[in-house]
N, C-alpha and C positions, 0 to 999 in steps of 0.2 A: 504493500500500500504506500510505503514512505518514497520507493522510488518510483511509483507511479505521480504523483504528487510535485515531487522533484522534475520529472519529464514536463509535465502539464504546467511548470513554472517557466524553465526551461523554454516552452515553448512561447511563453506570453511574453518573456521579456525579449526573444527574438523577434516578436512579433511588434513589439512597441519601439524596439531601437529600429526595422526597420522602418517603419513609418516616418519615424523623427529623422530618418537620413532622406528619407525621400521628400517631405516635408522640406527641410534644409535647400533641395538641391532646387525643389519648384520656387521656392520662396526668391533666392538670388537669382534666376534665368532674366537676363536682359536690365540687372538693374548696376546703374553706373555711378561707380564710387571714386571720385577722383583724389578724392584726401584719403591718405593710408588713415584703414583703422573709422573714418568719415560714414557718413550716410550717407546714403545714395540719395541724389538731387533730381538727374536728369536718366530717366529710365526707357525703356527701348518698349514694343509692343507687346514681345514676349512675356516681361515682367508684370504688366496689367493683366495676360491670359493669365500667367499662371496663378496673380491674386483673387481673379476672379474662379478658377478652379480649385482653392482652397475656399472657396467662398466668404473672403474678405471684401468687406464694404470698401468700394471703391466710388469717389464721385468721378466723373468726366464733365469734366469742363472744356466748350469748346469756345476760346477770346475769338474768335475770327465773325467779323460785320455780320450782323443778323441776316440779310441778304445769301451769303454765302453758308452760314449757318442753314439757312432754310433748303438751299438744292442737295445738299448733302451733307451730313455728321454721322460721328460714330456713336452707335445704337447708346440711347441712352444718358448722353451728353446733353446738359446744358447749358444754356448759352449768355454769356457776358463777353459783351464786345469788347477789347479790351482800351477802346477810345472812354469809357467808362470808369477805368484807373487811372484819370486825369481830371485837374480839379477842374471847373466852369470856368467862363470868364476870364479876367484879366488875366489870371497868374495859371495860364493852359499847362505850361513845363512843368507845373508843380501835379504831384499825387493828389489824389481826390481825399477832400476831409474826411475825417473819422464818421461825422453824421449823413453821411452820403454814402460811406461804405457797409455803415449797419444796418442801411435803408435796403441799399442792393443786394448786399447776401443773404439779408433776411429774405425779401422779396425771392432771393432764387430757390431758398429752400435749403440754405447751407448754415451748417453745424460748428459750434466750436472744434467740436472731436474727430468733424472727418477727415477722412485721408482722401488729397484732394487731387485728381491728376487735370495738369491744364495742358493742351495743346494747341496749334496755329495752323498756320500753309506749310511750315515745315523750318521756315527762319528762324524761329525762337525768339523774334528780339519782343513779337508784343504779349506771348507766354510767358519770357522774362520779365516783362512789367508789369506784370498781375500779379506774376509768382513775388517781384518784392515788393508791390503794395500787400499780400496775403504778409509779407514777413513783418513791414512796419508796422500791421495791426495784427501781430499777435499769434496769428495761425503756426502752426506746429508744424503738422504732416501735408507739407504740400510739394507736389512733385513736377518736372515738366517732361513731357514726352519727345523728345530726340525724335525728328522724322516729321512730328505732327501727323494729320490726317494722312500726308500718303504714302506714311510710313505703313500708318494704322491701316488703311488699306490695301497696301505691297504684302504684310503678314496674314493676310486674312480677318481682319475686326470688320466687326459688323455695320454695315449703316444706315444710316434712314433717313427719311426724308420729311419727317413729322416731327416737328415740334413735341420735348420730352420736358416735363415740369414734376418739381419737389412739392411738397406739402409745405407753405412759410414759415418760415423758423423766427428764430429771435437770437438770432447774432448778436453777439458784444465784442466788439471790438477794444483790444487793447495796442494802445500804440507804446511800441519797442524802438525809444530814439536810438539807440544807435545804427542801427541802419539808415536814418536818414541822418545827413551832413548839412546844415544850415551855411547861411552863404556865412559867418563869424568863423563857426568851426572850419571850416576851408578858408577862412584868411589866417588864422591861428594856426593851419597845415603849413602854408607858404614858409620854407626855410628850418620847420622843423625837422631833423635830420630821422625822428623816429615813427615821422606819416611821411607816403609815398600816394602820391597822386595821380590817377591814370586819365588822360584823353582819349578818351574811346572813340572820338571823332575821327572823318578823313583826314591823311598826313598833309594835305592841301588847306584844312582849316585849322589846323596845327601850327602851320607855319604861317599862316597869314596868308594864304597867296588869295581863298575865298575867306568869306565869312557869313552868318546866318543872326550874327549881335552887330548891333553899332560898330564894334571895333572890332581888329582883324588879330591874329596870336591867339597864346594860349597862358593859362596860368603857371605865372613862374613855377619851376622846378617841375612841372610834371612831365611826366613819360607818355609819349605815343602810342598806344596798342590799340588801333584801330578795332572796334568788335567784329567786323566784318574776316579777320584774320583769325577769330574761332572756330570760323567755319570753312572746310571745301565741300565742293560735289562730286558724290560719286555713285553712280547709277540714275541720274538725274535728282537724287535726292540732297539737299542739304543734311549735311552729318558734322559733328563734332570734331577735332583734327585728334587723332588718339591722344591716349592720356601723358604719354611721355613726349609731345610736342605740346601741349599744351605747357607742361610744368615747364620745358626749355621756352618758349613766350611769355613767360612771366619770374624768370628765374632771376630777373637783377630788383626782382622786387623781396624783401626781406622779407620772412614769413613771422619776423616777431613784429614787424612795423604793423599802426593802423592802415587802411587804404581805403582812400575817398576816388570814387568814380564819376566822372560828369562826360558830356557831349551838346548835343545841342538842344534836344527833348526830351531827353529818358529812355527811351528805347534801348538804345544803345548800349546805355552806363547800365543800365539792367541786365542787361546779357554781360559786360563786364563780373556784374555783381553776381550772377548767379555762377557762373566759372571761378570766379576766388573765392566764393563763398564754398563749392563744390570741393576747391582744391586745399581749403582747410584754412582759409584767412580771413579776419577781422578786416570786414569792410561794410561799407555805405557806399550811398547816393548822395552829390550833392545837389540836392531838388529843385534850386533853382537854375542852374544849369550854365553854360554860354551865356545866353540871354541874358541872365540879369546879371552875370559878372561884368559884361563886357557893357553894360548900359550904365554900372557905377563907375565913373571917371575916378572916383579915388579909390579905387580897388587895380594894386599892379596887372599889366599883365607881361609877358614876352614877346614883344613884337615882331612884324615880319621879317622872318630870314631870307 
């Protein structure tokens, strides 16, 4: 009887470590972790099947124009345009207030708790600015999908063509300053040797030779890394440049320094933000951008080279 008992045990704990290894291997299929040891920020299609086959609550969230929302999204996905993570009126560059963002994710049906995946056309940069408006207020588990829709579509995800809606929630937003950079805090960056500053803008409005503000340059001491140099195509898809050209484009930047991102809108600095944040660095947005640096006359800048 004792070693019948013993076999019958035997079998359960084989039976529960297999699970938990297979488990393990569904759970990481297609999710991209750029900072050793990091969570995974920006996850591939694979990673949402296999969340959704362990049947983990997943939201979808698709930022792309309501128009284009409507001819096509992936099953289940709702929709926030992501011209909507931008505040009204005069100060557009700037992220949408807190009482404007408790209004819409309420209205969308979205949760403190959920795990959130946002996706685009496949660029990332207006994902990216959703994804760090969700971070200045607070959200947790929010991810961006590498590929976007056709990616989503290249793997086999489902899509429709109807309008999918949440039950209204009661979102609370909490805003978490350090992700956002004030234009003080970025004059109090300028010449500090332990903040490193990134121009996410073209190397053309870097140098003055265009400009999209009053004035033409860029804010002393910062570094050029174009966001557009995050990405190449391959198979017509916008993708990621793998993880170890990534860490070499941003390797003169010190991983103990803060880093403040700016460009001309946001977009941009948000895909900066979401690859150093990815790759395990303390950084921000500076939310008002170009613009309004370049419109204060007594704010330095570096002018045309």
């Amino acid at each position: 009887m004792a070693s019948v008992r013993r076999g019958e045990i035997r079998i359960i704990v084989w039976q529960v470590l297999s699970f938990w290894f297979a488990w393990l291997q569904t759970a990481s299929i297609g999710a991209t972790s750029l900072a050793s040891g990091g969570e995974a920020l920006i996850v591939k299609p694979s990673w949402v099947f296999a969340q959704q086959k362990q049947q983990s609550p997943i939201v979808l969230v698709d930022v792309r124009a309501a128009a284009d929302y409507l001819s096509a999204h992936a099953d289940h996905a709702v929709n926030l345009p992501s011209a909507l993570s931008f505040n009204d009126g005069k100060h557009q560059t700037r992220v949408a207030p807190i009482a404007k963002v408790a209004r819409l994710l309420s209205r969308l049906g979205l949760k403190n708790g959920d795990s959130i995946v946002l996706y685009d056309n496949g660029r990332l940069k207006d994902a990216a600015h959703v994804f760090w408006m969700l971070k200045v207020y607070g959200h947790q588990q929010v991810y961006v999908l590498e590929g976007g829709l056709p990616a989503w579509k290249q793997q086999g995800g489902g899509v429709s063509h109807k309008p999918f809606s949440l039950p209204a929630s009661q979102y609370v937003p909490t805003l978490i300053s350090n992700f956002l950079a004030t234009k003080l805090a970025t004059r109090l960056a300028v010449g500090n040797p332990h903040v490193s500053l990134i121009d996410s803008r073209n190397a053309g409005e870097f140098t003055g030779n265009t400009s999209q503000g009053p004035r033409a340059g860029h804010i002393p001491g910062a570094i050029n890394i174009p966001a557009s140099t995050n990405l190449a195509t391959h198979d017509g898809l916008e993708e990621l440049l793998p993880v170890a050209e990534l860490r070499r484009l941003y390797q003169q930047i010190d991983p103990a320094d803060k880093v403040i991102t700016y460009c001309n809108r946001g977009k941009d600095s948000a895909l900066s933000f979401l690859i150093l944040m990815s790759l395990g660095y303390d950084v921000s947005v500076y939310d008002g951008a170009w613009p309004e640096w370049s419109a204060e006359t007594g704010l330095p800048i570096a002018p045309k080279e």
